[in-house]
VEXMARSE-714427 format. One line per field, with one value per residue (C-alpha): residue in one letter; residue number from 1; x, y, z. Coordinates in Angstrom, 3 decimals, always signed. Each point is the difference from the previous one (the first is absolute). Layout:
rest = c(a,...)
nr = c(NUM,...)
xx = c(X,...)
yy = c(Y,...)
zz = c(Z,...)
//
This chain:
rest = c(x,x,x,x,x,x,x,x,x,x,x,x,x,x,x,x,x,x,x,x,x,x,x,x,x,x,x,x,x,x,x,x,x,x,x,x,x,x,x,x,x,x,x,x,x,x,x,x,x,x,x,x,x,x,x,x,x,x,x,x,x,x,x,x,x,x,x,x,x,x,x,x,x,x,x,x,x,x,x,x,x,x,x,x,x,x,x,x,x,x,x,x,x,x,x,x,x,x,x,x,x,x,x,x,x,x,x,x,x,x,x,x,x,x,x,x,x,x,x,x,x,x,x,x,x,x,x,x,x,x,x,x,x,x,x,x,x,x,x,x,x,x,x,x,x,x,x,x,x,x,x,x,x,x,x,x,x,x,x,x,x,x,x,x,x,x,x,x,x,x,x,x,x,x,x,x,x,x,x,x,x,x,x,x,x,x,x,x,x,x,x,x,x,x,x,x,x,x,x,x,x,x,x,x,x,x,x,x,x,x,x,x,x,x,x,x,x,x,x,x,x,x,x,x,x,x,x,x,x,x,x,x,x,x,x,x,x,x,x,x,x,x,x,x,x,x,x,x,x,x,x,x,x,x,x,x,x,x,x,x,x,x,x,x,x,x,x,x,x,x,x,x,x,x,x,x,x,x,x,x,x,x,x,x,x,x,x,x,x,x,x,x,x,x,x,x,x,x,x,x,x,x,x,x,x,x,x,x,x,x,x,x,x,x,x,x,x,x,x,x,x,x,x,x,x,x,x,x,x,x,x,x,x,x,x,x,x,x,x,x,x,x,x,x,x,x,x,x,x,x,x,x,x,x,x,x,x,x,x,x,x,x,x,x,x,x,x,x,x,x,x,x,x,x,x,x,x,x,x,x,x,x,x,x,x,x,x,x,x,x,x,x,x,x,x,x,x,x,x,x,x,x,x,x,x,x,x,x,x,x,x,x,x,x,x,x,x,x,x,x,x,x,x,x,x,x)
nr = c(1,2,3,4,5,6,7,8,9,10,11,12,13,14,15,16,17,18,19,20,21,22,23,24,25,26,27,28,29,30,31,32,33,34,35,36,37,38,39,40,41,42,43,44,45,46,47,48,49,50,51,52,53,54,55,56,57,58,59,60,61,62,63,64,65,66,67,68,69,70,71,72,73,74,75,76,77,78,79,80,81,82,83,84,85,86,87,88,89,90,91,92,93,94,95,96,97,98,99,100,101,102,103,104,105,106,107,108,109,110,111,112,113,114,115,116,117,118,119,120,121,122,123,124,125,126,127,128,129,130,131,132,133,134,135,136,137,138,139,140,141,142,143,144,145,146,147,148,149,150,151,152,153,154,155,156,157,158,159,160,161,162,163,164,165,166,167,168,169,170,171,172,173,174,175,176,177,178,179,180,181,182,183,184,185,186,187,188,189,190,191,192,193,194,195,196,197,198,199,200,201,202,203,204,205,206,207,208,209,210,211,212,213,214,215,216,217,218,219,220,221,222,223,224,225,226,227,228,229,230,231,232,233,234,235,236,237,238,239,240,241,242,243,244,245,246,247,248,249,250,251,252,253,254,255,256,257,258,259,260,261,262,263,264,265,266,267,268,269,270,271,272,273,274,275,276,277,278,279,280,281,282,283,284,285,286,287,288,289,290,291,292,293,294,295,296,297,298,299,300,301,302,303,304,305,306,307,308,309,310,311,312,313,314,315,316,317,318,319,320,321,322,323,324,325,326,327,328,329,330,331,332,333,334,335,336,337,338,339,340,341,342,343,344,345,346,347,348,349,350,351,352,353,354,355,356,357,358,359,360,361,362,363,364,365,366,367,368,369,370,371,372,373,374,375,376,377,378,379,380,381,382,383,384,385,386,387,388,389,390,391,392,393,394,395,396,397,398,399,400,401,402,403,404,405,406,407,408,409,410,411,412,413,414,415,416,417,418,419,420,421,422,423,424,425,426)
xx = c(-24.297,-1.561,-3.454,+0.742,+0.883,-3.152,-2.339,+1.880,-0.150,-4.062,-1.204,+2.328,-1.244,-3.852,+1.261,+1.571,-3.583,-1.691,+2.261,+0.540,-3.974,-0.317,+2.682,-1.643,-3.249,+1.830,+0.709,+3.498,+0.700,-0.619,+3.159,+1.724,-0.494,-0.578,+2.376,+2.865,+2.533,-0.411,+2.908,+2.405,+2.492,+1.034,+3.107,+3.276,+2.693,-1.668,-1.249,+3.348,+1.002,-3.123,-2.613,+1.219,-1.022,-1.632,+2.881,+1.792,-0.085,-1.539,-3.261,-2.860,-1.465,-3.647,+1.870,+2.497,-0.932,-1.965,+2.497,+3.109,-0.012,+1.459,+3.073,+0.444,+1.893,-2.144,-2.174,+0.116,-1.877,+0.008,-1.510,+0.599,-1.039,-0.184,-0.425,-1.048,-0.391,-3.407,-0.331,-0.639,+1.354,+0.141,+0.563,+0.234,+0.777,+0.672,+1.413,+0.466,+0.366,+1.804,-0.448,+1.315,-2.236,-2.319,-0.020,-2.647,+0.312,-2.015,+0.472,-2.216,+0.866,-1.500,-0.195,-1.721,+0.299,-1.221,-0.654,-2.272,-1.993,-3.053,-0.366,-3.276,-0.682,+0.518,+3.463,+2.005,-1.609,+2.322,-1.849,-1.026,+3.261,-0.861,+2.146,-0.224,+2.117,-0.001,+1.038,+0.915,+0.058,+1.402,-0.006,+2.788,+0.336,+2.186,+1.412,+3.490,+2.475,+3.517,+0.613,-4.275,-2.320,-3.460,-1.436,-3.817,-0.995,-3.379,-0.091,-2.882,-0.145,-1.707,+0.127,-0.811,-0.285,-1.953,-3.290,-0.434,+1.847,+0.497,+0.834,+1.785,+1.384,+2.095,+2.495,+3.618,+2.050,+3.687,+2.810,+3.744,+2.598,+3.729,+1.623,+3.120,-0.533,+0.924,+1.530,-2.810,-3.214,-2.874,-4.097,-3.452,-3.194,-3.215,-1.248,-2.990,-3.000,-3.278,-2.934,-0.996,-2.692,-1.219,+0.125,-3.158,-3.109,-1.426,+2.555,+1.640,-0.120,+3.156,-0.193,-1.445,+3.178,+2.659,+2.869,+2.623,+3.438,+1.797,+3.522,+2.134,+3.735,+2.912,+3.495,+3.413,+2.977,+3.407,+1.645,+3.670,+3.620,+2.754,+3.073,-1.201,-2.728,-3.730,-2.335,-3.127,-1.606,-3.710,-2.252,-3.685,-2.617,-3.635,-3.379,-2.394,-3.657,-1.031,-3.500,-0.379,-2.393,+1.246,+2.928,+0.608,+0.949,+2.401,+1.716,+0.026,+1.470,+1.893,-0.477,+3.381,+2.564,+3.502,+1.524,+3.153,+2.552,+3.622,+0.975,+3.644,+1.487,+3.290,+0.298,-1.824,-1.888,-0.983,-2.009,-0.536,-2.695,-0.583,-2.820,-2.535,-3.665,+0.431,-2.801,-1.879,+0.372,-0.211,+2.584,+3.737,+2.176,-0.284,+2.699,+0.586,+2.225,-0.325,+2.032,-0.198,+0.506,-0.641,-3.078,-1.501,+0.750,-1.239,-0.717,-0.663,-1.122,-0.395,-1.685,+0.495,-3.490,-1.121,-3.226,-1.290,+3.201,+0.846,+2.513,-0.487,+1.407,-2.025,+1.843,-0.879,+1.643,-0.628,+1.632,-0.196,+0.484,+2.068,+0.901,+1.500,+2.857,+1.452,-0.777,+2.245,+2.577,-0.403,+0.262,+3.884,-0.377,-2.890,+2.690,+1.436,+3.888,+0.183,-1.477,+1.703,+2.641,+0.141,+2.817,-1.168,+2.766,+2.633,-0.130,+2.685,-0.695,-4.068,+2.271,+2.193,-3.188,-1.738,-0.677,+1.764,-2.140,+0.247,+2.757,-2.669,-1.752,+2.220,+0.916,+3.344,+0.220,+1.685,-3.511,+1.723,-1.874,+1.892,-0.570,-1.835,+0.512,+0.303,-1.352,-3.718,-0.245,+1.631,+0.371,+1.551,+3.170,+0.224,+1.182,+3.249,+1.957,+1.818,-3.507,+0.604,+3.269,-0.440,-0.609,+3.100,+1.052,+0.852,+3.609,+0.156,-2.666,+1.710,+3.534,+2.321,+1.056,+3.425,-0.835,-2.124,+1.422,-1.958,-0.930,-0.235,+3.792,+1.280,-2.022,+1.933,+3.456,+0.139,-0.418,+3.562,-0.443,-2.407,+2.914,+2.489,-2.540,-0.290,+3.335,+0.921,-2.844,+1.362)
yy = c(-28.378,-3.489,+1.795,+1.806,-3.141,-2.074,+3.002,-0.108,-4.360,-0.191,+0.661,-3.249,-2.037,+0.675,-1.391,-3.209,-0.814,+0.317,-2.047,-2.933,+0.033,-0.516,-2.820,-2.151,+0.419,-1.655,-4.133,-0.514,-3.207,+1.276,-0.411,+3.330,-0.127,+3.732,+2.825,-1.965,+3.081,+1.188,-2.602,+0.708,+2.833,+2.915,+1.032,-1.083,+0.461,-2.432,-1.949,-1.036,-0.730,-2.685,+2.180,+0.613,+3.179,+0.200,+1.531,+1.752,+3.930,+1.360,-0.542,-2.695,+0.491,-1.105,-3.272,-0.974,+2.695,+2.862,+1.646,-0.555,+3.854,-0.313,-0.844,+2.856,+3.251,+2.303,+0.046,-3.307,+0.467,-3.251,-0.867,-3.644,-1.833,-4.104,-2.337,-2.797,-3.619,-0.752,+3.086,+1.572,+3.692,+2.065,+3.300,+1.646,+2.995,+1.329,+2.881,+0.265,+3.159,+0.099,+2.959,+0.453,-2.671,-1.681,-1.208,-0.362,-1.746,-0.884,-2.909,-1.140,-2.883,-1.235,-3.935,-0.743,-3.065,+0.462,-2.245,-2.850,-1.927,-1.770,-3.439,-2.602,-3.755,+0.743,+1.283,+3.368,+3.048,+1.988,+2.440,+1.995,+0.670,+1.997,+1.734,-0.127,+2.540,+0.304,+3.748,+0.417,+3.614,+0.460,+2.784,-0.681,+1.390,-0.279,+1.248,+0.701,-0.236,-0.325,-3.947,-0.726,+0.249,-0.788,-0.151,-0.527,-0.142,-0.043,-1.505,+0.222,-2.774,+0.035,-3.356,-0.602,-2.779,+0.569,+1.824,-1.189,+2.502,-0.693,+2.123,-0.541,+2.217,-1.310,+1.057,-0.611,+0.579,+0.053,+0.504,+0.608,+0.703,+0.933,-2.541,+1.697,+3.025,+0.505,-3.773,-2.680,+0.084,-1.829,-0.203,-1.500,+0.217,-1.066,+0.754,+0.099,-0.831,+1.661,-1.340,-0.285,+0.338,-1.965,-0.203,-0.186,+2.487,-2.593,-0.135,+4.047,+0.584,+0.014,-3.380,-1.820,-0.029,-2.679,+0.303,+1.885,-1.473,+0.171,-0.148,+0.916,+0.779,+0.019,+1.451,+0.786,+1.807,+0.954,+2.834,+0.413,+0.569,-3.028,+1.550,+3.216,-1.714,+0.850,-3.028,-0.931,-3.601,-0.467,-3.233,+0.131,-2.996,+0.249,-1.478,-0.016,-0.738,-2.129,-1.488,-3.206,-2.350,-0.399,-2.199,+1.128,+3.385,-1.056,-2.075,+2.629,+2.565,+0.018,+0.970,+0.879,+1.561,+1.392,+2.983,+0.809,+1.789,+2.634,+2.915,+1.159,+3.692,-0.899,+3.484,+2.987,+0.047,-3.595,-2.964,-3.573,-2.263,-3.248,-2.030,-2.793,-0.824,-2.947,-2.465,+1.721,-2.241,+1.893,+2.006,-1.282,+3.085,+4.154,+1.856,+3.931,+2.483,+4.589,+2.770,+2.902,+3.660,+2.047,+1.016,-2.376,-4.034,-2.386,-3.820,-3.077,-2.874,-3.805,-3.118,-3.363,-1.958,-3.188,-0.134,-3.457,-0.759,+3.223,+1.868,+3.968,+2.982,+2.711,+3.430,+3.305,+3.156,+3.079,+3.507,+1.312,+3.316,+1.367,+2.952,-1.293,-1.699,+3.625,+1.672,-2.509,+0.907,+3.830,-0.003,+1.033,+1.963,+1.824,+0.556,+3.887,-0.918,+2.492,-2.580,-2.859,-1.388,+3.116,-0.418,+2.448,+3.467,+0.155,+3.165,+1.348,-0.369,+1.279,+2.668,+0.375,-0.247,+3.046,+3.058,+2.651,+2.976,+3.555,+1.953,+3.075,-1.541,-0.520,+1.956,-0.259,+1.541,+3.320,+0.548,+0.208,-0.951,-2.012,+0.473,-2.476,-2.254,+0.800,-3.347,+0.445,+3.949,+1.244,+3.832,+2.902,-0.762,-3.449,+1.715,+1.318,-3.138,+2.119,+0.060,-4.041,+1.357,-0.380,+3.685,+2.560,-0.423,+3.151,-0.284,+2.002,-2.498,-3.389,+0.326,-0.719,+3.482,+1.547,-0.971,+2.894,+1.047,+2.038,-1.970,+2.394,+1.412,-3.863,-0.158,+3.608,-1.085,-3.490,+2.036,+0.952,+2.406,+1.997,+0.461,+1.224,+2.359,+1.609,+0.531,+1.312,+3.140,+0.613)
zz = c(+9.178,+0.611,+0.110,-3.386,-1.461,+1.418,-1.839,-3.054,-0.114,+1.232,-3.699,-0.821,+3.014,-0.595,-3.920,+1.915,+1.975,-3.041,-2.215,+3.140,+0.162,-3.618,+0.346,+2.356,-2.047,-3.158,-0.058,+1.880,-1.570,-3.610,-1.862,-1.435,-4.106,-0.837,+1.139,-0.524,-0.964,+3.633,+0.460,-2.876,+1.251,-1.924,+1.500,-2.144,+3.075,+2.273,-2.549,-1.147,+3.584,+0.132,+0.951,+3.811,+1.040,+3.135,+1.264,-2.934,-0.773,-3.367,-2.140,+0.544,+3.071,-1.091,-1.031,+2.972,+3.152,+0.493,+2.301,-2.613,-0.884,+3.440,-1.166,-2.242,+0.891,-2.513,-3.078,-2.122,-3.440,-2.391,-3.301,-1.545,-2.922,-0.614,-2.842,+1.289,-1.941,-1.280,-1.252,+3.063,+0.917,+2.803,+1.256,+3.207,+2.075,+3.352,+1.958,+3.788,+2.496,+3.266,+2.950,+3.237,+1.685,-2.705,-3.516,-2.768,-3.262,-3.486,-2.537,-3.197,-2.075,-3.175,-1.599,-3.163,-1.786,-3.988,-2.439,+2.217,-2.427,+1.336,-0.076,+0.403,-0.550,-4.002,+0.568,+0.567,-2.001,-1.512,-2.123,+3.310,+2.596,+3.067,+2.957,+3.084,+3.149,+3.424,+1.381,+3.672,+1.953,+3.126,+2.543,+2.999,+3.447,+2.806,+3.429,+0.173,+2.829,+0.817,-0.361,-0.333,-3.149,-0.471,-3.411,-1.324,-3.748,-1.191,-3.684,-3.120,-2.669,-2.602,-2.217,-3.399,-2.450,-3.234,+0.884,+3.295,+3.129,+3.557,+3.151,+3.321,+2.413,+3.049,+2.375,+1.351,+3.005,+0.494,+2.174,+0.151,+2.274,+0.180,+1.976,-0.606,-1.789,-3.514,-0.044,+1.470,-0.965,+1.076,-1.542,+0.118,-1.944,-0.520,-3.655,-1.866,+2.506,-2.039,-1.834,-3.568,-2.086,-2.759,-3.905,-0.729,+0.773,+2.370,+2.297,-0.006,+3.775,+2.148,+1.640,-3.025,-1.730,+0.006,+3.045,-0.678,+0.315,+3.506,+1.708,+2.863,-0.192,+2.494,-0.851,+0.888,-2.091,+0.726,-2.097,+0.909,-1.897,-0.440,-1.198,-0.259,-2.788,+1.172,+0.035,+1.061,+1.245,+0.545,+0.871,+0.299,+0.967,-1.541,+0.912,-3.278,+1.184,-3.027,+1.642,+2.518,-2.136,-3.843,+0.504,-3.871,+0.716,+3.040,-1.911,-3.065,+2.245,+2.589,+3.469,+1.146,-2.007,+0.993,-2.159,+0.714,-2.200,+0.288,-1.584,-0.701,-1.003,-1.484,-1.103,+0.283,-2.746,-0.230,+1.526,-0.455,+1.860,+0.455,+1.726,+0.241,+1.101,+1.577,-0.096,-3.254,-2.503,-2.699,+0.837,-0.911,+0.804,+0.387,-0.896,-1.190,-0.044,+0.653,-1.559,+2.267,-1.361,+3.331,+0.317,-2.502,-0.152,-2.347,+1.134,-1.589,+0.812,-1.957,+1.693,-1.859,+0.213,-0.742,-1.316,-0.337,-1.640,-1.705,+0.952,-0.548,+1.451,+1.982,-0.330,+1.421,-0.004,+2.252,+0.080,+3.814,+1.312,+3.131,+1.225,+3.296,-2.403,-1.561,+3.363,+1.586,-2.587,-0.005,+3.718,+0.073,-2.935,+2.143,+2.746,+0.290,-0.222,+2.763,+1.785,-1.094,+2.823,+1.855,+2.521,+3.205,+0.070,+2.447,+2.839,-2.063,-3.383,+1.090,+1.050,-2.940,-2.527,+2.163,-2.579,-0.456,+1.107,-1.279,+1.552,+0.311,+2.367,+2.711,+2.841,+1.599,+3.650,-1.191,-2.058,-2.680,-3.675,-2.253,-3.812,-1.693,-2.762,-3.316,-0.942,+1.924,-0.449,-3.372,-0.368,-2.190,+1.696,-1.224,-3.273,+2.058,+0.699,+2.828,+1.397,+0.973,+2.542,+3.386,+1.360,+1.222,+3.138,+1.970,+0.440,+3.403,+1.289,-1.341,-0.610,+3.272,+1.618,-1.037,-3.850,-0.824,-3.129,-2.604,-2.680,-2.812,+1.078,-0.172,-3.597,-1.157,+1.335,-2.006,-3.079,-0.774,-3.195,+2.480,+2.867,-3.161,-1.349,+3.418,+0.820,-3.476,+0.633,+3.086)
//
């Protein structure tokens, strides 16, 4: 199995020499200032929980961990749409697949921003507005065990602002485990390590492009019940690779951020969320809420921001698709109620509940045949209903000796008009 799994990943590890190779060709210390929707997540459930997902089941592996298809029990198919300020909109997709010892998964995502109007040393132009987008594809892989997965996503970007496009391709690696299966959950990745190319014809080589943006994640999550009300708890700590030498972009971004964030099912159909990126700025609070109708469930998500003083509100929505949730459902319905709390038979009722068999076919010891049923082996004489009588029994074989009286004289003397007749004639 291990071998069938090292042939299927080799195509993916050439990709990772190629792409690290490319990597240490590029500047290390050149700050991150294209690419930048590599980093904005697309997943409205763990959003609204403050982005912690290392650990978490459902949709955004190429975001939080390649190996979070893990997590799933079957097919997961999403589709999601956001408005987001500045007049900037995005949509995305993804499905994952699960088999009996591997998992594979695809996700594509598109940002555009409209209406940028240039500006120069005369002031902002706004006769000619431009767009720009960024568009990410992702192919996911992954090994599957019993408490172990092992994830690897290759990613395409392609990024765009007016005329001028830009490529990258990179890699990411992830892991998760089942501390305690089905309850505690823990994850790592490493995300985004690939090479760039430029904007411009002179620089369109991998390698001549600017660095795309890096980060490791560690998780945990806990998914239990509390008075018979399902919840879920995750934490996560990230590392964001932001460049050694411009102090400006350390202190623009942050290094080290902590999302962390809960989910609670006070009824069956519905879920709220709560959470917080703590030590991102311009994040004030994540918060959302789900209705589930089995096997579809609809999430939402809204982060307050602070944006150099305004305060704005980030929404996405996302419709996700499960078949594990109505198979879980359907599974008593699925049932045979013959099989349903069968109690095991006692001897003597297995003995009791035995079939009756056809008369015809047994044998006593005096050979003789029974007749058989009427019920199994209808006949002309079923018309008779004397036919249904047991069968004469010889009276000089069955009745006790000293009682053989004729039967027809017994008939002839209860008739008394007969015995008058007779003696009248003679």
């Amino acid at each position: 199995m291990l071998k069938q799994l090292f042939m299927r990943l080799l195509p993916c590890i050439s990709i990772i020499l190629v792409v690290i190779s490319g990597a240490n060709a590029t500047d290390s210390t050149a700050a991150k200032s294209g690419f930048q929707f590599l980093e904005e997540p697309t997943t409205p459930r763990l959003i609204a929980m403050g982005n912690a997902g290392t650990a978490m089941q459902g949709s955004g592996f190429s975001y939080y961990n390649p190996a979070q298809p893990f997590f799933n029990d079957d097919m997961l198919l999403t589709v999601g749409y956001s408005p987001l300020p500045g007049d900037l909109t995005a949509f995305f997709g993804e499905g994952t697949w699960n088999f009996s010892n591997m998992f594979t998964g695809v996700h594509l995502s598109n940002f555009s921003i409209k209406d940028i109007y240039p500006a120069s040393e005369q002031g902002v132009d706004y006769s000619i507005p431009f767009t720009s987008a960024s568009t990410v594809v992702s192919f996911d892989i992954g090994y599957k065990g019993d408490r172990l997965g092992l994830g690897l996503t290759l990613n395409g970007i392609q990024d765009r602002i007016e005329t001028s496009t830009a490529y990258g391709i990179s890699v990411s690696a992830g892991c998760a485990y089942w501390l305690v299966p089905k309850k505690f959950s823990l994850g790592a990745a490493a995300l985004n390590f690939g090479t760039s190319t430029g904007y411009n014809s002179d620089d369109a080589n991998l390698g001549d492009g600017e660095r795309l943006p890096r980060s490791g994640r560690i998780g945990a999550a806990y998914c239990d019940t509390l008075k018979q009300i399902p919840f879920s708890a995750a934490c996560d700590v990230v590392y964001r690779d932001v460049g050694n030498k411009l102090l400006s972009a350390k202190g623009a971004v942050p290094r080290i951020t902590v999302p962390l964030g809960i989910e609670v099912w006070p009824i069956q159909y519905a879920a709220i969320r709560v959470g917080k990126r703590i030590n991102f700025e311009t994040e004030i609070i994540n918060f959302g809420a789900a209705l589930r109708f089995n096997p579809l469930t609809m999430d939402m998500s809204f982060v307050i921001t602070n944006l150099e003083g305004d305060v704005e509100v980030k929404p996405t929505i996302a419709l996700t698709y499960m078949p594990s949730l109505s198979h879980k459902n359907k599974e008593l319905d699925k049932t045979p109620a013959n099989q349903i709390n069968i109690v095991p038979p006692s001897p003597a009722m297995e003995k009791s509940q035995k079939p009756i068999q056809d008369s015809a076919e047994i044998k006593p010891e005096n050979n003789e045949v029974k007749p058989p049923d009427i019920k199994s082996k209808p006949d002309s004489s079923a018309i008779n209903p004397d036919s249904a009588l047991p069968p004469k029994i010889d009276p000089e074989e069955e009745l006790p000796q000293g009682s053989s009286t004729d039967i027809n004289k017994k008939s002839e003397s209860e008739n008394p008009q007969d015995e008058e007749t007779g003696s009248e004639e003679e």
